[in-house]
N, C-alpha and C positions, 0 to 999 in steps of 0.2 A: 409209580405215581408219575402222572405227567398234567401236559395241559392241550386244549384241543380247541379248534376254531372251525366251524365249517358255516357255510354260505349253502343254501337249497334254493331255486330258484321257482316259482312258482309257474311262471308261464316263461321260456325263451333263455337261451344260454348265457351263462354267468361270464360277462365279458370282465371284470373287473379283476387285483390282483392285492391279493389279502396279506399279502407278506409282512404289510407294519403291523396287522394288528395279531398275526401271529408271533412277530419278533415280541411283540407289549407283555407275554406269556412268556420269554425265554430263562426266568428262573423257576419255572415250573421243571422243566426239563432244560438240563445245559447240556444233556447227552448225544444228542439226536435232534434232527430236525427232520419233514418232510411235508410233503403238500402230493395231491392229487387232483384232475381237472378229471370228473368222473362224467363217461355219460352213459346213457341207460340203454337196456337190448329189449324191453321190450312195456307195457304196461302204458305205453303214452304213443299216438303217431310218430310212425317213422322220423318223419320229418324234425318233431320238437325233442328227438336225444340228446344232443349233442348239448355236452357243460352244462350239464342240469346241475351238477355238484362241485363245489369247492372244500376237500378237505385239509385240514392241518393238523399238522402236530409236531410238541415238543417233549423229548423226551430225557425223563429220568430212568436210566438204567439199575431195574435193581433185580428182578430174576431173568437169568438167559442173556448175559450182556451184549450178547452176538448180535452184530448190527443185522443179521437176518431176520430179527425182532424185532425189527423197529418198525412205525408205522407213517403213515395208512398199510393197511393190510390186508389184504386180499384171499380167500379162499375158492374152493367150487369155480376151476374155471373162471374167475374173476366176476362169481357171481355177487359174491357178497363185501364188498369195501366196507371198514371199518378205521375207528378212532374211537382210542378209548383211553381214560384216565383212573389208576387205582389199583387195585391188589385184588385176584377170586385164590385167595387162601387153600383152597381145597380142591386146587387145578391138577392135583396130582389124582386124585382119586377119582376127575370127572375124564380125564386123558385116557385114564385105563379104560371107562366106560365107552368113549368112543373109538380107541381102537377096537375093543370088541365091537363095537358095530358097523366096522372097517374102517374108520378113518386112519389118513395115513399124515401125521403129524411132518414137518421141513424144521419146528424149530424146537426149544424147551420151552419155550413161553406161556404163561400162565394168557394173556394176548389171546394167542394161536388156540387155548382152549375153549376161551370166552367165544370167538367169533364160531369154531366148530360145533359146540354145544346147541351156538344161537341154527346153523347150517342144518342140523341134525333135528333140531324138537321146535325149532322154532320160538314162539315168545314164551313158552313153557319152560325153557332154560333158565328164565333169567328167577326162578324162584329155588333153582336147585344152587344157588351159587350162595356161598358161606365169602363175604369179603364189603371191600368198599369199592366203586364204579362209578360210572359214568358214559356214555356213549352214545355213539351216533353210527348206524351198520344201513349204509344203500344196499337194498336188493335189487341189484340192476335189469333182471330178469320180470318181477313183479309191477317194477317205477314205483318202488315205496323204500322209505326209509324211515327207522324205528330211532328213536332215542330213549334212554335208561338210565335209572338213578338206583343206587341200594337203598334198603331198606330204614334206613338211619337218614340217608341225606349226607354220611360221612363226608362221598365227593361232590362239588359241587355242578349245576348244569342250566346254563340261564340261555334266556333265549328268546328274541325277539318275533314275531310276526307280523312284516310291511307291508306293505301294498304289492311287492314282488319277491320278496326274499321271508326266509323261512332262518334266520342270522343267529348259531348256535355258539356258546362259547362258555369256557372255567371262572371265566371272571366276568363282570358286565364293561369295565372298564374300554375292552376294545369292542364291543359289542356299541357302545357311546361313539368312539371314535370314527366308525362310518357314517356316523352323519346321517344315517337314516329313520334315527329316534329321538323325538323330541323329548328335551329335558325336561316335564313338567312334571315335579313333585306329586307323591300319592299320601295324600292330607292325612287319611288314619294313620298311614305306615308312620309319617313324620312324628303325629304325635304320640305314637305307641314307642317310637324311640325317644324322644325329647323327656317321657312322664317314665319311662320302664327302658329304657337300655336296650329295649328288644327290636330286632328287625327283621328277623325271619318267622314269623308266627305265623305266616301263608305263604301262598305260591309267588303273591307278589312282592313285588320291592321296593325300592324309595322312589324310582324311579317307572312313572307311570305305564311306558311301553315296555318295559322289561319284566318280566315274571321267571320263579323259578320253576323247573320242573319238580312236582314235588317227588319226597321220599317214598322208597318202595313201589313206585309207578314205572310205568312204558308210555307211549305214544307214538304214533303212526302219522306218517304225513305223506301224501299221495303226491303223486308230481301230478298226476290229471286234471284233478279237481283242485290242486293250492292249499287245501283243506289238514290242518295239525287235528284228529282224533280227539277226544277229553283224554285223560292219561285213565289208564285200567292198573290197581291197585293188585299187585301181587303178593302183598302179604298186610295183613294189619293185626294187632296187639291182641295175643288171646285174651280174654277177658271169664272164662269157664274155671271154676275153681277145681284144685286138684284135691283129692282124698289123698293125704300121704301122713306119715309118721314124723316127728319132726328128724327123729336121728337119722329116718332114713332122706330126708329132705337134704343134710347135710352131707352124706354120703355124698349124693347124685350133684349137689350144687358143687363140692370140692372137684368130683369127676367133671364135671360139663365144662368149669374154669382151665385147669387146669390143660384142657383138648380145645380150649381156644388160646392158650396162652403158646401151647406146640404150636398150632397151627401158623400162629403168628409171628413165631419165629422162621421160618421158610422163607431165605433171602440168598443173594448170592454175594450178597455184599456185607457189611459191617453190620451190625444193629446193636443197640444201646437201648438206655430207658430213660425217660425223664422222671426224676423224684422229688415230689415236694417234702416228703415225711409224713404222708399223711397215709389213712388206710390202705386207699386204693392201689396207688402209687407202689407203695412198699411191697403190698399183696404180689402185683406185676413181677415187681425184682427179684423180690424173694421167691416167686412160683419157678421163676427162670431158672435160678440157681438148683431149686429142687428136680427140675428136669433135666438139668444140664450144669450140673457139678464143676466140670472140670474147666468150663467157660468161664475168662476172665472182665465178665460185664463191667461197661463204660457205665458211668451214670451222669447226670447233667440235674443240676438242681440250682433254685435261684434262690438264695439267703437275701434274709430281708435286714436292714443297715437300722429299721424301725424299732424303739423299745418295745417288746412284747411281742412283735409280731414274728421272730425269728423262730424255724423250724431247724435250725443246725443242728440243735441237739437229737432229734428223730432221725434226722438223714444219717445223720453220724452211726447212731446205730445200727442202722439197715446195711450202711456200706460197709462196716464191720463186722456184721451177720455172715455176708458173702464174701466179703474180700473184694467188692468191686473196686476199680478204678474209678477214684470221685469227681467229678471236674463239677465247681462253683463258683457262682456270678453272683456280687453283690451290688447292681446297680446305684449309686444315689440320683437324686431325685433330679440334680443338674443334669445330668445323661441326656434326659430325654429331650431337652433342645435339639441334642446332634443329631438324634434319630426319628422325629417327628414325621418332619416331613415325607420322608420316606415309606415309614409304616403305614401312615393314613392311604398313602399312594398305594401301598401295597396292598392293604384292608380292600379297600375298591367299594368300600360302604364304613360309613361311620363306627364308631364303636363306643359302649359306654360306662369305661370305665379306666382309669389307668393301669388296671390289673394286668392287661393285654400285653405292655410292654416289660411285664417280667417272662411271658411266656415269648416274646418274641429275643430276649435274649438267649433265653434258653436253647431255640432252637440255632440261632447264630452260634452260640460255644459248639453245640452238638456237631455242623457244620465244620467249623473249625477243627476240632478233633479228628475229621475223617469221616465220621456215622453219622449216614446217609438214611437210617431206618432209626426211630424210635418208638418203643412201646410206653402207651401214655393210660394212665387210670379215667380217661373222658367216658362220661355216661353211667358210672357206678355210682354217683348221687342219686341221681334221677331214678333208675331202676332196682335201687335199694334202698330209697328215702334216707337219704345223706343229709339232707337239711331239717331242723324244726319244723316249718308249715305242713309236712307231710304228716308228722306226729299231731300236730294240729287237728288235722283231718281226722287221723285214726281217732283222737279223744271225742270229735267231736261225734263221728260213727257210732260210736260209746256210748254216750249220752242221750242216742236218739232209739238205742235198743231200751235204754234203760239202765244201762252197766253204768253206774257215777262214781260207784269205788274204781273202777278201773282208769276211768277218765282222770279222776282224782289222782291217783297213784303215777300216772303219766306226766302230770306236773310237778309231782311231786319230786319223783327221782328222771324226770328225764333231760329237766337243764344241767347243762356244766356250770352254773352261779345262778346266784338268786334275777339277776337282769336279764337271765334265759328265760327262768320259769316264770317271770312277771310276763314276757314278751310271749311267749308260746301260750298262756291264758289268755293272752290279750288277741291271739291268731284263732286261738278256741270258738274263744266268743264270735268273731269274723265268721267262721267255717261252719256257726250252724246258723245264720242268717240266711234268708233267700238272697237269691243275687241278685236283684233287681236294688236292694237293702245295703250293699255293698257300700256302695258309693256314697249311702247317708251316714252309714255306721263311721266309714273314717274321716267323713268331714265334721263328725262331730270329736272328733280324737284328735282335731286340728289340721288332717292329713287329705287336703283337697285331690280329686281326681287329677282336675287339669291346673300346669304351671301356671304363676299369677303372670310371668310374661309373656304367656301368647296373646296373640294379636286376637279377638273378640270377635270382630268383624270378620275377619278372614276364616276363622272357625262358621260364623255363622254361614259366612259365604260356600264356603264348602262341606257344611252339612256334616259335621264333625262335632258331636252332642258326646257329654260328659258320660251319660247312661250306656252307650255304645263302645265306648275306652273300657270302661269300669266291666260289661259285660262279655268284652274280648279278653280281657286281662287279669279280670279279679272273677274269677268264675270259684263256685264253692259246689264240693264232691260228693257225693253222695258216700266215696268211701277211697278208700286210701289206693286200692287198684286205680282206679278211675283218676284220681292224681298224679300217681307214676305216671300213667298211661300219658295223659295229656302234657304234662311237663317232656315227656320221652320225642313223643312225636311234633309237639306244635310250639310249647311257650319257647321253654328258656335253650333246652340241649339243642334244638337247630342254630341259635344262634351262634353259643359255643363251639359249634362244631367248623359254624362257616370260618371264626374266628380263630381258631387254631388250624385251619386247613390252609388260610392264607398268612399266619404267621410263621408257620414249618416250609411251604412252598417258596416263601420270600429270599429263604437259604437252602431250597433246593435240599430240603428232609422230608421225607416223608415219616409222617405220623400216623401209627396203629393203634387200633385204641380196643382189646382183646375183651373187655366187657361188651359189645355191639355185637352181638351177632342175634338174627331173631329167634334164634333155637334155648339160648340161654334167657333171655328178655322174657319168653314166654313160660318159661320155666319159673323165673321169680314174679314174672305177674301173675300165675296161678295158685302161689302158696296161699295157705292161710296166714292174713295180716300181720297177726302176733309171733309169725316164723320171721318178717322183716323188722317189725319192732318190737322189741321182748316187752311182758308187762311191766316194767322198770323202766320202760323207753330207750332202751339201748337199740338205737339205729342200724342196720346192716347185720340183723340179729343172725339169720341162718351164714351167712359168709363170714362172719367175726368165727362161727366156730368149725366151719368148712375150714379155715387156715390156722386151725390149732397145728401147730406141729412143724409149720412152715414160715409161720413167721414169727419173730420174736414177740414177746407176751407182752413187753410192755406198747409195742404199736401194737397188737391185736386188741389189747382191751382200752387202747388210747378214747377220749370219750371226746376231747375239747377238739378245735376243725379251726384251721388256718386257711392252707393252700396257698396261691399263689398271690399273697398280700400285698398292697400297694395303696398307702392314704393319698385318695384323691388330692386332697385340700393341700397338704404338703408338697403335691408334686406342681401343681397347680400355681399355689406361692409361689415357688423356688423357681417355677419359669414363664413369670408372669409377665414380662418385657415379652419373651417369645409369642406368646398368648395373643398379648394385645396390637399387637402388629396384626391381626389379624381381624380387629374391631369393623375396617370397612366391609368384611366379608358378612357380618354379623349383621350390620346394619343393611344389608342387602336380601334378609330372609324377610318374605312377607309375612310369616307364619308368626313372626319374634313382634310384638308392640314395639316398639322403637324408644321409646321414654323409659317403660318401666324395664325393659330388659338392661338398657345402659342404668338405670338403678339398682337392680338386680345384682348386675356386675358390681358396681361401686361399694354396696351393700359387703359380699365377700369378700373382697381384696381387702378392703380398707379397714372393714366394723368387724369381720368372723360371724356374718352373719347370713342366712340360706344355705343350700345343700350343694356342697363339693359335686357330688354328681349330674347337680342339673348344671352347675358353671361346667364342667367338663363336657356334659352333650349337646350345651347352648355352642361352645366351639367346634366341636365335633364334626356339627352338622354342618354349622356356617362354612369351614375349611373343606371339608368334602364337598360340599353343593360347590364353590368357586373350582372347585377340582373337574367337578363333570362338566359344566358351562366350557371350560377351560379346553377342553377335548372334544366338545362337539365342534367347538370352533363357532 
């Protein structure tokens, strides 16, 4: 895993010199450094070759350490230069393929296989790749160069287009610091983070001239014509139901895990796991240990200092199961003054929620300890209906065949406490409304679309309607696939992702996450429903019994869900001097009303009154926006 910076010039040679905003990347990769001044042999007049491209990159060394791996990188006679960020898992088995088709490899690098793959089949490579990526490949022969993203969005790849420059890069943050995009807020993006935590639910970002490239796509950009392609979609979420047996469903699902959990162990360096004690997590370690016995795994988990919310007791077992080597961080709430600043810098986009910074200790211990690689249980909510609402769904599926014993029995037994099963009826009732209905149904539950402190006018001004939030974000499913599905690719798991990819980055770890790959994903989005929620409501139904045998009983039949906990409102309190030092930033957002948001505040410090999470992403935002301002200069 590393991080990459490249400049594409539209018309005329890239005279400028990228190296700070390469350096603004250097805890992505503290391994390696490099840069290339690329110019083209053919695909544009003689004349306009010369410094069409600016590549960069920094590197973390984790298969092939040999600096002959390191990039930009060049294959074919120096036809194809590359930069690329991320892991292709299954470079051993695509190396053999192209040596039979003669290619003759210089290094081990999984790198070296990505670029030859690409050399050999061209954009049809990038759908035989089982990993997480990112890239940018000049074909200097053609005057085109491709950019790519995996299938998940695991790595990240954002990237401007100016009036001359085509400005690519891992984070947006140096992508800001050229000075050739102007800082102007994207109004829906604002209020979809401000009302829901979320920032990645499209291609675009908070920041109006930056967009991401989305997941599972390519795109082409010609040096001829200046001209970026629309991105062409190389895999999207089966949606065809399978005919299968449940037992044999569990066979194949144990199998499919278990061949991405190998796979993803293929490093040449250390690797560990992050555990919180909860299913997913534990599944990871304990699969590890089943494959690889005699391995003395690190584990890295973050105890919460919270009543109630500690998971020591889970973790304990799991690391006791295997014999791991435990290493745990129990942050208190004052911590997070120390490290604030930093994180948001590092985040490079706001974030909504204080959860974030128990995951960014985690991977600072992991750091610490040496291991540079960890295996994380990210995206087995999502594609196994980990949360209540998904159940929601299914009931409400139920209901709409006609099945009401079934629906019924779903509430029945499928909360962990009676204030589960009140809230999962109350999600029911949500999920068989039209969505248009959405946004009246929970305003009458007292629970408005949009915050009472946004500015009115400035909404009005930029065309940002209640109905529009409400039908990007509160969409209802026709069925519980269709849920996975959109939660997997658009709502919440992008965001998650972007958010642990820049919390593991910040310490230079790279994060694997062995449920993501599209071969398994389509695998669980093709069962039948009641193989992911048992009729009892048991969540994660087909993989709860896929790891009979593997993992201890009482985490396999565990029902209640923690994770990586962190009470807003407490941490919030506890660093509320830090906080409000921050208040002129606040009063600087035009999106915020000015009165009622300073009562808003006043309201929660002082009374315990409004929601922890919207005081958390009222600062959030205001300290990141002085953040980009800050870097454009």
């Amino acid at each position: 895993m590393c991080g990459l910076f490249a400049s594409l010039s539209r018309s005329g040679p890239i005279r400028e010199d990228y190296q700070r905003q390469l350096d603004m990347i250097a805890h992505r990769g503290p391994d390696g450094a490099g840069i290339a001044r690329v110019d083209l042999a053919g695909g544009v007049a003689e004349t306009d070759r010369a410094g069409r491209a600016w590549l960069g990159h920094r590197r973390l060394s984790i298969i092939d350490p040999d600096p002959r791996a390191n990039q930009p990188m060049a294959v074919a006679d120096d036809r194809y230069v590359m930069v690329y960020n991320g892991e292709i898992y299954n470079y051993v088995e695509l190396r053999r393929e192209c040596v039979v088709a003669g290619w003759s490899f210089g290094t081990e690098s999984d790198s070296e296989v990505l670029l030859a793959c690409w050399a050999l089949w061209g954009e049809a490579a990038v759908a035989r790749f089982t990993g997480m990526f990112a890239f940018v490949i000049v074909d200097r022969e053609a005057g085109q160069a491709w950019i790519g993203r995996d299938a998940f969005g695991i790595k990240p790849l954002h990237y401007a287009l100016t009036d001359d420059r085509l400005i690519i890069c891992s984070e947006i943050a140096p992508i800001v610091s050229t000075g050739r995009v102007a800082i102007d807020v994207d109004p829906v993006q604002t209020v979809e983070f401000v009302r829901f935590g979320a920032s990645a639910t499209t291609d675009a970002t908070l920041i109006d001239g930056i967009r991401r490239l989305p997941a599972a796509t390519v795109a082409r950009f010609d040096f001829a014509t200046g001209e970026l392609s629309e991105p062409r979609r190389f895999w999207s979420a089966a949606t065809e139901r399978r005919k299968i047996g449940f037992s044999d469903a569990v066979v194949e699902c144990r199998e499919r895990f278990l061949t991405n959990v190998r796979l993803h162990l293929r490093s040449d360096v250390p690797v560990g796991a992050a555990l919180s004690g909860g299913l997913d997590s534990s599944a990871i370690v304990c699969a590890i240990h089943h494959l690889e016995p005699d391995v003395r795994l690190n584990t890295f988990s973050f105890i919460s200092a919270e009543p109630g919310q500690s998971e020591e007791k889970w973790v304990d077992i799991v690391n006791a199961h295997i014999g791991a080597t435990a290493h745990k961080v129990m942050p208190q709430p004052g911590d997070l003054a120390t490290d604030l600043d930093r994180m948001i810098a590092i985040q490079g986009e706001p974030f909504g929620s204080a959860s974030i910074y128990a995951q960014y200790r985690v991977f600072a211990m992991a750091r610490e300890a040496g291991v540079p690689v960890t295996l994380d249980g990210q995206g087995a909510d999502e594609i196994l209906a980990g949360y209540w609402p998904y159940v929601a769904t299914y009931g409400a599926s139920q209901l709409r065949r006609g099945r009401i014993d079934r629906a019924l029995r779903l509430i029945a037994h499928g909360g962990d406490s009676m204030a589960t099963r009140f809230r999962m009826a109350a999600q029911l009732g949500q999920a068989l409304l039209p969505a248009g209905a959405v946004g009246r149904y929970r305003r009458a539950l007292g629970r408005s679309i949009l915050p009472e402190f946004l500015n009115s006018e400035w909404l009005a001004a930029n065309g940002v309607h209640e109905a529009a939030i409400a039908g990007a974000m509160l969409t209802n499913y026709r069925d519980m696939a269709s849920h996975l599905i959109d939660t997997t690719v658009r709502t919440s798991l992008p965001t998650l992702l972007r958010i642990a990819d820049r919390s593991s980055m910040a310490f230079s770890v790279e994060s694997r996450v062995p449920f993501l790959t599209p071969d398994f994903a389509d695998f669980l989005f093709s069962l039948p429903p009641e193989y992911i929620v048992s009729p009892r409501g048991d969540r994660k139904h087909v993989f709860r019994e896929a790891m009979r045998g593997i993992l201890p009983e009482a985490i396999r039949t565990r029902r209640d869900k923690i994770g990586f906990f962190a009470d807003d409102g407490l941490w919030l309190r506890s660093n509320r001097a830090s906080f409000e030092q921050h208040l002129g930033a606040v009063a600087a957002i035009p999106a915020f009303d000015g009165e009622r948001t300073r009562a808003y505040l006043r309201g929660f410090f002082d009374e315990g009154r409004g929601s922890a999470q919207q005081v958390w992403r009222i600062f959030m935002f205001a300290i990141w926006s002085a953040k980009m301002k800050g870097l454009a200069g």
